[in-house]
BADREN-782320 format. One record per atom (N, C-alpha, C): x, y, z; residue in one letter. Coordinates in steps of 0.001 Angstrom, whole numbers, padded with zeros to 6 digits, always signed. Layout:
N
XYZA ...
END
This chain:
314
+218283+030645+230903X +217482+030823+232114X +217161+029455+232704X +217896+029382+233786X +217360+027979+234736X +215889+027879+234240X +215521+026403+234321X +214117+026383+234898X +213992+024277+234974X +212677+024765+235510X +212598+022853+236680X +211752+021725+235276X +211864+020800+235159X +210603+020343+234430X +209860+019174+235571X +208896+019605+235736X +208012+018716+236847X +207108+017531+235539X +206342+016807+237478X +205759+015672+236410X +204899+015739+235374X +204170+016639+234898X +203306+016914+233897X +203823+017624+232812X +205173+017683+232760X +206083+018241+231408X +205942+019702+231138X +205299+020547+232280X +205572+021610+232611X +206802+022184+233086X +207358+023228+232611X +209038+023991+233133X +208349+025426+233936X +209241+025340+234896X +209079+026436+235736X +210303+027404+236072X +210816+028372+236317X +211801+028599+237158X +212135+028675+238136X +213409+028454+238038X +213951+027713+239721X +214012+029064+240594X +213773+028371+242318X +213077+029256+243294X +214403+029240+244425X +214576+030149+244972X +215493+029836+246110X +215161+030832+247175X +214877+029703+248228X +213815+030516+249517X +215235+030853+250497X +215290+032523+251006X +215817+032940+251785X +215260+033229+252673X +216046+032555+254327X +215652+033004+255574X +217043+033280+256449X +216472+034688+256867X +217921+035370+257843X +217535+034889+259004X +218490+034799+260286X +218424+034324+260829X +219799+034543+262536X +218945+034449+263394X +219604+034879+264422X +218837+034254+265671X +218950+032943+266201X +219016+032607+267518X +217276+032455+267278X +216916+031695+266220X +215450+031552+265904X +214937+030111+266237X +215559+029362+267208X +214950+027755+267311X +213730+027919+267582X +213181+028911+268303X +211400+028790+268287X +210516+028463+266904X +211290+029538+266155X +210308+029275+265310X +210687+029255+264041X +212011+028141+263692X +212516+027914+262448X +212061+027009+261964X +212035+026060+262466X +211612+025411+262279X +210213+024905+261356X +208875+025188+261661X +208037+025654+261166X +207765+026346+259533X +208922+027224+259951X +209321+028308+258982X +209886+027542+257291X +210740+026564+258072X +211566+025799+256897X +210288+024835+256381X +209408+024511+257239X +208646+023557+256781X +207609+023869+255370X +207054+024951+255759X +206486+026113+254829X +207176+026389+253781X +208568+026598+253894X +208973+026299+252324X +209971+025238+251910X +209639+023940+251649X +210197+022863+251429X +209619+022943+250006X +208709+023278+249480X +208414+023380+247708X +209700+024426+246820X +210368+025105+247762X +211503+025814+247049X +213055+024711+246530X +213195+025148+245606X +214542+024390+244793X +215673+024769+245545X +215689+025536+246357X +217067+025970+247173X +216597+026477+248171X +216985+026224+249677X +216901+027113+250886X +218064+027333+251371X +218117+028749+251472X +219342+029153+251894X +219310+030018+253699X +219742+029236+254488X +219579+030123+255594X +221095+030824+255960X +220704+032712+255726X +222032+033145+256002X +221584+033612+258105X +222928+033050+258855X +223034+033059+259840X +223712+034433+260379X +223361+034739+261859X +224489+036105+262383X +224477+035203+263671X +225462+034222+263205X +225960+033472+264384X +225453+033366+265827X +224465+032884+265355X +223460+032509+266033X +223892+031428+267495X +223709+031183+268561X +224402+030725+270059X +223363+029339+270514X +222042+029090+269695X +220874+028512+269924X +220849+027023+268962X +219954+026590+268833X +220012+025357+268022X +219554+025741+266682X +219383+027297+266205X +219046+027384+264847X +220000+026589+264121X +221054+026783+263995X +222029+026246+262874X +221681+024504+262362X +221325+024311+263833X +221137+022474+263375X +220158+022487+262846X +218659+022788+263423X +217464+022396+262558X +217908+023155+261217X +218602+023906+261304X +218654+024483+259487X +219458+023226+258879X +220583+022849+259512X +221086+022045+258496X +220371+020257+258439X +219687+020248+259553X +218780+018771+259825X +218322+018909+258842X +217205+019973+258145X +216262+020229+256896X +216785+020420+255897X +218228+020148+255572X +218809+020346+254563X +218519+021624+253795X +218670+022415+254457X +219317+023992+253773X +220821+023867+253611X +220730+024738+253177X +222190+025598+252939X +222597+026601+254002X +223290+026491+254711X +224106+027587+255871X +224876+028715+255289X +225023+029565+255516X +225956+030727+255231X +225939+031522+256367X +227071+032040+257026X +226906+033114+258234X +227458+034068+257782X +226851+035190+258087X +227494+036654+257885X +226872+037672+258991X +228422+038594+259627X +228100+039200+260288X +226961+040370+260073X +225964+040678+261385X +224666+041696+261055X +224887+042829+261659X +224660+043267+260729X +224614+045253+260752X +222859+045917+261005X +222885+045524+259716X +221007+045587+260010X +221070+045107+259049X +219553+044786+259183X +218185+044213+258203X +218717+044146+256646X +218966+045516+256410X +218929+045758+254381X +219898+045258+254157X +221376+045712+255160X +222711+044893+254718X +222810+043663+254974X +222178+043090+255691X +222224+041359+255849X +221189+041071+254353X +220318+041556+254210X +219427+041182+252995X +220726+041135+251613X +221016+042045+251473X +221736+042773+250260X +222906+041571+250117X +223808+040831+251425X +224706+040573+251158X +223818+038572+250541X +222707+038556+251163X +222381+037342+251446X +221945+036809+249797X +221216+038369+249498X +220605+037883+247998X +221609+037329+246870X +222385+038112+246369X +223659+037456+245691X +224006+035573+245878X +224420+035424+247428X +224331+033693+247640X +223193+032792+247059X +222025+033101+246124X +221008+032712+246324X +221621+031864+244934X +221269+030394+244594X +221803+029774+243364X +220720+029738+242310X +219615+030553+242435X +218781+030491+241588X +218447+032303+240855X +217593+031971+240131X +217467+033691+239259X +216233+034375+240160X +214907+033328+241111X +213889+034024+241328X +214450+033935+243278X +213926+034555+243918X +214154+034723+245632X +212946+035218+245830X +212665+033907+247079X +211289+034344+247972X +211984+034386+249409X +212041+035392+250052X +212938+035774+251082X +211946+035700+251786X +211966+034848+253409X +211272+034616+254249X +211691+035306+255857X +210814+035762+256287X +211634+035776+258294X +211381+034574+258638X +211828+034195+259701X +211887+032607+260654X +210096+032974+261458X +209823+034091+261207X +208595+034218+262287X +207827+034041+261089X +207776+034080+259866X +206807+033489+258754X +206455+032869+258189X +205216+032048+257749X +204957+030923+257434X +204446+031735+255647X +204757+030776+254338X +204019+030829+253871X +202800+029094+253465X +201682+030271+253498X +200932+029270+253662X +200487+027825+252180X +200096+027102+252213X +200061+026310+251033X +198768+027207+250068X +198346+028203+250068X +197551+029053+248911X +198865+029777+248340X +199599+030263+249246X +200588+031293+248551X +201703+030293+248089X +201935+029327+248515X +202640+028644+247819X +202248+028156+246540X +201113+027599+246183X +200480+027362+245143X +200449+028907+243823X +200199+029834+244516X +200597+030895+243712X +202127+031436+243072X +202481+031409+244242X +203733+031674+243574X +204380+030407+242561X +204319+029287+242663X +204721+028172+241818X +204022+028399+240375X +202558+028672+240348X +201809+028938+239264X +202480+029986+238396X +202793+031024+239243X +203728+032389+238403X +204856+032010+237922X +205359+031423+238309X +206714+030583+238175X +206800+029789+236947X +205758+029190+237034X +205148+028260+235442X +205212+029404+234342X +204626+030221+234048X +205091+030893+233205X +205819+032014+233126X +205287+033105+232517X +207014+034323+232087X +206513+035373+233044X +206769+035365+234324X +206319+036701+235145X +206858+037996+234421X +206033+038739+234364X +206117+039822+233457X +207227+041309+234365X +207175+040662+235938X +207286+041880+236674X +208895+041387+237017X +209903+041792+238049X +210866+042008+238685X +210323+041729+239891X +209305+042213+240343X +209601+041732+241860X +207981+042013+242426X +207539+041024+242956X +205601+041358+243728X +205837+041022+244834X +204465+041907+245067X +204712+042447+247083X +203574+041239+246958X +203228+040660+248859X +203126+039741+249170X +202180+040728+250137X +201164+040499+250563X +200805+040839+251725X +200755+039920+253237X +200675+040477+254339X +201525+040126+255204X +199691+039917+256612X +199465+038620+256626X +198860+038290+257882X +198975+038317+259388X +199208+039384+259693X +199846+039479+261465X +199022+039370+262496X +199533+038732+263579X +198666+037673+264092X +199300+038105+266061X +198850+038865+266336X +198879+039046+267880X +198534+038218+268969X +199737+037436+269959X +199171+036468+270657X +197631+035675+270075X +198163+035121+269150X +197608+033931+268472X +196064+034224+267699X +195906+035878+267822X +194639+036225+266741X +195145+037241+265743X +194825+037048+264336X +195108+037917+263736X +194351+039487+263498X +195269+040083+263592X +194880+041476+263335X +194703+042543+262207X +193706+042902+262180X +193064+043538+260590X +192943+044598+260624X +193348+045467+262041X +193410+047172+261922X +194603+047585+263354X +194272+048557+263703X +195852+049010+264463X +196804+049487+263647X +196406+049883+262083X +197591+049898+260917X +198299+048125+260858X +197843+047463+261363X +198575+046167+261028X +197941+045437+259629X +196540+046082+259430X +195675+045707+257937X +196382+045309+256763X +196948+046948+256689X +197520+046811+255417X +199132+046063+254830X +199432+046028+255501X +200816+045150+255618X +201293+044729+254151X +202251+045129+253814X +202685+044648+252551X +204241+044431+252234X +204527+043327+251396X +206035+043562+251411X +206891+042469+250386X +207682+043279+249748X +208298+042479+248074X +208965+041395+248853X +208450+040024+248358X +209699+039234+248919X +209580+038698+247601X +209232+038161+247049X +209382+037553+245679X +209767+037982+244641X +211234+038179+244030X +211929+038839+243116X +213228+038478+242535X +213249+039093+241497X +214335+038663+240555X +215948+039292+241215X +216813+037871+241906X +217879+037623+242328X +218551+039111+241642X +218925+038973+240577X +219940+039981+240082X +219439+041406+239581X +218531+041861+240008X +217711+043121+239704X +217363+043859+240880X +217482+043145+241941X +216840+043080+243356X +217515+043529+244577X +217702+044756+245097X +218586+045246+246227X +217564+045887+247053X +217734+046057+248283X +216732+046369+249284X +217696+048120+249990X +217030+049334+249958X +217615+050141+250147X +218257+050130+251268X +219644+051438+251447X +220213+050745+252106X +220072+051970+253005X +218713+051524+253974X +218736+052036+255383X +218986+051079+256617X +218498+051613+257794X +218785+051126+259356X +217393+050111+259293X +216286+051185+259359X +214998+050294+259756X +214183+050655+258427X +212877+049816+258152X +211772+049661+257406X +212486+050244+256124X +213723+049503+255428X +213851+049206+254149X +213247+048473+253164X +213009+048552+251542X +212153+047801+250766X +213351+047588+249630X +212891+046849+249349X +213109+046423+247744X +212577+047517+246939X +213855+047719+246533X +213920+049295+245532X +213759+048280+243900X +212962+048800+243197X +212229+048309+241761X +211450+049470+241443X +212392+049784+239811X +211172+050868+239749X +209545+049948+239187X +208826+051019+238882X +207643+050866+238826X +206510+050399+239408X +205295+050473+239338X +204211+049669+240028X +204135+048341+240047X +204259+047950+241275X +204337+046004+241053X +203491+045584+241608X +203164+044137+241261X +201669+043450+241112X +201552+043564+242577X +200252+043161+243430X +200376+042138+244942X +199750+041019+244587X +200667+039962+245299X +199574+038598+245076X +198454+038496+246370X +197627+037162+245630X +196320+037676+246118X +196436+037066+248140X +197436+036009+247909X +197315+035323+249330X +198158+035735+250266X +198524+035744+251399X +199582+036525+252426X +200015+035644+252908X +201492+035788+253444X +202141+035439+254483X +201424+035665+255967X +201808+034148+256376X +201464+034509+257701X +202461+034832+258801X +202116+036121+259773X +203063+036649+260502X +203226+036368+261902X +204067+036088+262578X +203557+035700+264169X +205118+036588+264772X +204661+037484+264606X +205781+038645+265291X +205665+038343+266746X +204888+038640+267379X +204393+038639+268938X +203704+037472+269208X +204580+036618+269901X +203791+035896+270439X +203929+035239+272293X +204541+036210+272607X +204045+036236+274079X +204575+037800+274807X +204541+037912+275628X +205117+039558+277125X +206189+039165+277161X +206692+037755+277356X +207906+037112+277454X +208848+037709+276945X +208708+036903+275481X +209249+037928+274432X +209328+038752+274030X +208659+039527+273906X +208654+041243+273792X +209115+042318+274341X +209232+041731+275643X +209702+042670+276813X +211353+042774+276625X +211991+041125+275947X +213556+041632+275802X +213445+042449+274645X +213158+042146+273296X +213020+043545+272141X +212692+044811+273149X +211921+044953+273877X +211345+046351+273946X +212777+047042+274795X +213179+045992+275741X +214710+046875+276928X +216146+047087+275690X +216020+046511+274123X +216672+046993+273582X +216282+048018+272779X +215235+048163+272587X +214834+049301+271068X +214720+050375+272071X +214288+050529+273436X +213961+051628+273886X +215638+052327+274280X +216478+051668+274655X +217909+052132+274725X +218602+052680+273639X +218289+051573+272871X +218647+052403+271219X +217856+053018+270647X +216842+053153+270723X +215985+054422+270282X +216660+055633+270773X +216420+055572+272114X +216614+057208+273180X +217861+057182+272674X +218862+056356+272636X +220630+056774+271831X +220387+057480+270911X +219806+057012+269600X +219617+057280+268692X +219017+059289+268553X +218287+059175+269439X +217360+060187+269529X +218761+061210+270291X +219364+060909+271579X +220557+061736+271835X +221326+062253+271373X +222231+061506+270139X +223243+061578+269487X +222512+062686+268613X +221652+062469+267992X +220845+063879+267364X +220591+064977+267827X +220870+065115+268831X +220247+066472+269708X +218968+066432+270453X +218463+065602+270076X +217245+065711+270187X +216825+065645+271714X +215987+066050+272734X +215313+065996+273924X +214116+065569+274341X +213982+065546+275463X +212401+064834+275931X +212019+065425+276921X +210739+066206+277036X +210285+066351+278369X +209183+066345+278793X +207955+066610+279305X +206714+066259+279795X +205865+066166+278812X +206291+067063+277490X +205103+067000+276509X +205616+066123+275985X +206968+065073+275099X +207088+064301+274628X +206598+063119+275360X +206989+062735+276681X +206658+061637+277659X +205389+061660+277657X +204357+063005+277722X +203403+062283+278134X +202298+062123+276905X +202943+063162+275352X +201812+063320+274458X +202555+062309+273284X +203390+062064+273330X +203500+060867+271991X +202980+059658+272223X +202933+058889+273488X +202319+057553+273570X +201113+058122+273666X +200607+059145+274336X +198915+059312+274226X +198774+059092+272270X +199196+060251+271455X +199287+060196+269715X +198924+058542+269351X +200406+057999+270164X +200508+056638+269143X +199226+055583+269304X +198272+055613+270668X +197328+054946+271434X +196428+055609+270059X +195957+057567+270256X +194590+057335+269903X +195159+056526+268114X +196435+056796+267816X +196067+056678+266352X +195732+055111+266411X +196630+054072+266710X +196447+052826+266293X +194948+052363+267049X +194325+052648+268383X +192941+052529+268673X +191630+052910+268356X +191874+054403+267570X +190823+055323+267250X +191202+055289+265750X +192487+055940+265263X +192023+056369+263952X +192266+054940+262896X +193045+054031+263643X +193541+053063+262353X +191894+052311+262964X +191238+052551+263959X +190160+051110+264361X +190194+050212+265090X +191107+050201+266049X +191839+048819+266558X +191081+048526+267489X +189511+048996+267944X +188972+048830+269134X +187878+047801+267843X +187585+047797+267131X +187252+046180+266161X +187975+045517+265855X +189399+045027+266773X +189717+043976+266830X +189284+043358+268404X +188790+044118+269007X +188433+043486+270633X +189109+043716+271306X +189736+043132+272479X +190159+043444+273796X +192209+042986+272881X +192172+042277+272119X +193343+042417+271638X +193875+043418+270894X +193019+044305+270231X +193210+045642+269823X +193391+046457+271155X +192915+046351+272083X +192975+047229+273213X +194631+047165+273365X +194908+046040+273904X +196209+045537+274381X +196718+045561+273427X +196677+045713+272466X +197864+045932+271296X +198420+047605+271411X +197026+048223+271445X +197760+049911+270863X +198190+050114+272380X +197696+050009+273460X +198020+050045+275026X +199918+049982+274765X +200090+049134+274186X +201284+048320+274295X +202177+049455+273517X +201717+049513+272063X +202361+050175+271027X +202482+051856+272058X +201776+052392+272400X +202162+053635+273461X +202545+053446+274578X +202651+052637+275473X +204010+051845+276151X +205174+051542+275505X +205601+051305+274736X +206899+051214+273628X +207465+052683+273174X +206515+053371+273111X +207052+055190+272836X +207537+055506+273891X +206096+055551+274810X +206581+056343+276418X +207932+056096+277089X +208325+054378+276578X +209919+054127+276943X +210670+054610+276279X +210667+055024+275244X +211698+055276+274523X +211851+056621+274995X +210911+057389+275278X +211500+058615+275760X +211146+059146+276878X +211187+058346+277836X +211589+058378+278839X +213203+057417+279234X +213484+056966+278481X +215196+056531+278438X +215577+057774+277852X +214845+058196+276933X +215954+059535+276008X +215818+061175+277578X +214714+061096+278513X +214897+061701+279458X +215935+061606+280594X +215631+059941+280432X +217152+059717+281787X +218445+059780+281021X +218895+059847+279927X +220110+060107+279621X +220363+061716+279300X +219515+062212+279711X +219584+063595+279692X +220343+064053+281589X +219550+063305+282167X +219638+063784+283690X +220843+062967+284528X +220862+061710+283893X +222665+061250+284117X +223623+061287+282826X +223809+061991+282944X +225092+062386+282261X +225844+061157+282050X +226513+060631+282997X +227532+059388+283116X +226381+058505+282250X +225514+057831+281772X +224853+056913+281456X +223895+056971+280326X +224919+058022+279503X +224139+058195+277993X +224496+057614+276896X +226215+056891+277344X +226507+055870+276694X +226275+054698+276242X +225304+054214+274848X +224925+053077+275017X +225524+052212+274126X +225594+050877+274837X +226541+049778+274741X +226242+049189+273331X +227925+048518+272988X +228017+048198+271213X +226938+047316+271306X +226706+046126+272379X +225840+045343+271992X +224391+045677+271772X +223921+046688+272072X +222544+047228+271879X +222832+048141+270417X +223846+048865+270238X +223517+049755+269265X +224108+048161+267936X +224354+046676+268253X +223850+045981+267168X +222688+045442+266836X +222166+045523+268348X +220903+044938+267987X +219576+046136+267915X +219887+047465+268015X +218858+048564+267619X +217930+048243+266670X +218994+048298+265985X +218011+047934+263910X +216978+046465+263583X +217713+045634+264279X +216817+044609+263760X +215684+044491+264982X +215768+044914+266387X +214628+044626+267154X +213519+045975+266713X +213994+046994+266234X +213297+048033+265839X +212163+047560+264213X +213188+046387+263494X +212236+046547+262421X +211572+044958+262834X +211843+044162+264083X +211032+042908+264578X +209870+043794+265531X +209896+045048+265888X +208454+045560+266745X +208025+046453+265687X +208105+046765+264910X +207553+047271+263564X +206617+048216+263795X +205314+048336+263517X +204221+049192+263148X +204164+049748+264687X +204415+049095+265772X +204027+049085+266789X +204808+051183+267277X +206357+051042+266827X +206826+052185+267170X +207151+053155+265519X +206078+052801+264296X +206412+053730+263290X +206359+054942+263325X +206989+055719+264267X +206874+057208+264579X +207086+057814+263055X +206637+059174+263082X +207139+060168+261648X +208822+060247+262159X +209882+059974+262012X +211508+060134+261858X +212427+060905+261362X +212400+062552+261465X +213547+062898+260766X +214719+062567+260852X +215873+062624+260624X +217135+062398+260927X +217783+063746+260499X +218622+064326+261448X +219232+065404+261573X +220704+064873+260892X +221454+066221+259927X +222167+066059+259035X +223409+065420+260143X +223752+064138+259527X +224840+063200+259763X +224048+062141+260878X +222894+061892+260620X +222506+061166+261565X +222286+059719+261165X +222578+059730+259895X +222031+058543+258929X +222799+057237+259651X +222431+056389+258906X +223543+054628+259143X +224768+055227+258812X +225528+054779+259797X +227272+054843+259833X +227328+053237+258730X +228247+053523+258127X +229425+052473+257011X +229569+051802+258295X +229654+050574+258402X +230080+049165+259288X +231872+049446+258534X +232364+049299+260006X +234129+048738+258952X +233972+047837+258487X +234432+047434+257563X +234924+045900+256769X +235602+044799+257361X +235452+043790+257616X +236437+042451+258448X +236915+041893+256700X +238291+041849+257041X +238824+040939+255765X +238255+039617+255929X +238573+039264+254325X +237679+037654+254753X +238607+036765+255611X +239827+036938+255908X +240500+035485+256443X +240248+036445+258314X +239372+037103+258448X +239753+037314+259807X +237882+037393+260287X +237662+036366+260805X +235723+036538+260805X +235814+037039+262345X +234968+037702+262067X +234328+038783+263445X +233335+038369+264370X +233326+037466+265186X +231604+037572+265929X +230969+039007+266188X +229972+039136+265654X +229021+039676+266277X +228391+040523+267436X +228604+041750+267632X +227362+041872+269486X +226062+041754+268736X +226069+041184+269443X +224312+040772+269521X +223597+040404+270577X +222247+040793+270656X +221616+040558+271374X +221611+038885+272114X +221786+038375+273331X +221336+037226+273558X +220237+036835+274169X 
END
């Protein structure tokens, strides 16, 4: 079993911080800075068009690109590359902070008893953090054992599959998902296209009671029942927002009902569905059935001597 010996003749095991990555110069930066205490950073890329690649390799990471499907399969293929036994898998929008760094190094010092501990997750709305809206509870395994460690293999809000009850540590990641209208507004003109697709191809329909009673649902829950009116006028504008994000989605799944010609939606959105769906997160966690054959389609395979770009979002 790898492990480090630092200056006080203490051995630890070796850490290798993963961050995925796609057209993130805002805020990689930052990101890499936060974990420079890791023995390996590995940033796996989906060929990214922006200056991510350089600040990754300026900070001396490690590069790897692989084409993105979604979230779990970019995770799944990324973990394996990792040159160490433990993985603290990061987003580019997350900082961990120097408490959680200090923790996790401490665990590290001796024999973690577990496979894999959830992390809880600080999310932070145009620059205040938020403690209800359902954004409270936030939790999520990033710290786990490389070769034990696969993340199930769905579209959106996949986990790290481990059996049993696993610890949480005590300090959180900090989250900065949203941080302007700017930004949000391009996620939202893709998830709402690929949502309503999504929702078509199923059968599924929309009409005055979906349009007008699911964003009312999603408002009172994240304002009334999760609390979000004690976060202040940013709780307001948060759940406001989060039932604006429904109401589009099906009201796109209405207009592809009424033009016919324009229910087709484009490869480049149905690549970027999955990951802008699990980057607006809590905001559109509707209840989801999926009607039989509706699941993730198998991606074809690209041989290795023939690399594929990407649709992706730009």
């Amino acid at each position: 079993m790898a492990a480090k010996t630092e200056a006080a003749g203490s051995t630890r095991r070796l850490l290798t911080a993963i961050i995925p990555t796609y057209n993130e110069e805002a805020t990689l930066r930052d990101c890499l800075a936060s974990v420079r205490f890791a023995d390996e950073i590995l940033v796996v890329d989906s060929f990214s068009t922006d200056q991510s690649l350089d600040i990754a390799r300026q900070s001396g990471a490690r590069v790897l690109q692989h084409e993105y499907v979604y979230s779990a399969r970019q995770k799944n293929w990324a973990i394996p590359q990792a040159a160490h036994e433990w993985v603290l898998l990061v987003d580019s929008d997350e900082r961990v902070t120097p408490a959680l760094r200090d923790e996790i190094l401490s665990l590290l010092r001796g024999a973690p008893a577990h496979d894999g501990y959830w992390i809880l997750r600080a999310n932070h709305f145009l620059g205040k953090r938020i403690t209800h809206c359902g954004w409270g509870t936030d939790k999520v395994i990033r710290l786990f054992r490389r070769d034990v460690s696969r993340y199930q293999d769905r579209e959106v809000h996949a986990e790290i599959d481990l059996p049993g009850p696993l610890p949480v540590l005590r300090h959180p990641l900090e989250h900065h998902s949203f941080r302007s209208f700017g930004q949000y507004w391009r996620k939202l003109q893709l998830y709402s296209e690929w949502g309503a697709g999504q929702l078509y191809k199923e059968g599924r329909r929309a009409g005055a009671f979906s349009i007008f009673f699911r964003p009312l649902t999603r408002f009172v829950k994240m304002y009334i029942v999760r609390a979000g009116f004690l976060d202040g006028v940013h709780g307001l504008v948060l759940s406001m927002l989060g039932a604006f994000t429904v109401y589009l989605k099906y009201a796109r799944l209405w207009e592809m009902q009424i033009l016919e010609g324009n229910r087709e939606v484009s490869a480049r959105v149905e690549a970027a569905g999955p990951l802008v769906r699990e980057q607006i997160g809590r905001m559109v966690d509707e209840p989801h059935r999926s009607r039989p054959g509706g699941g993730a389609r198998e991606a074809p395979r690209t041989p290795p001597d023939e690399p594929r770009l990407p649709a992706r979002p730009r």
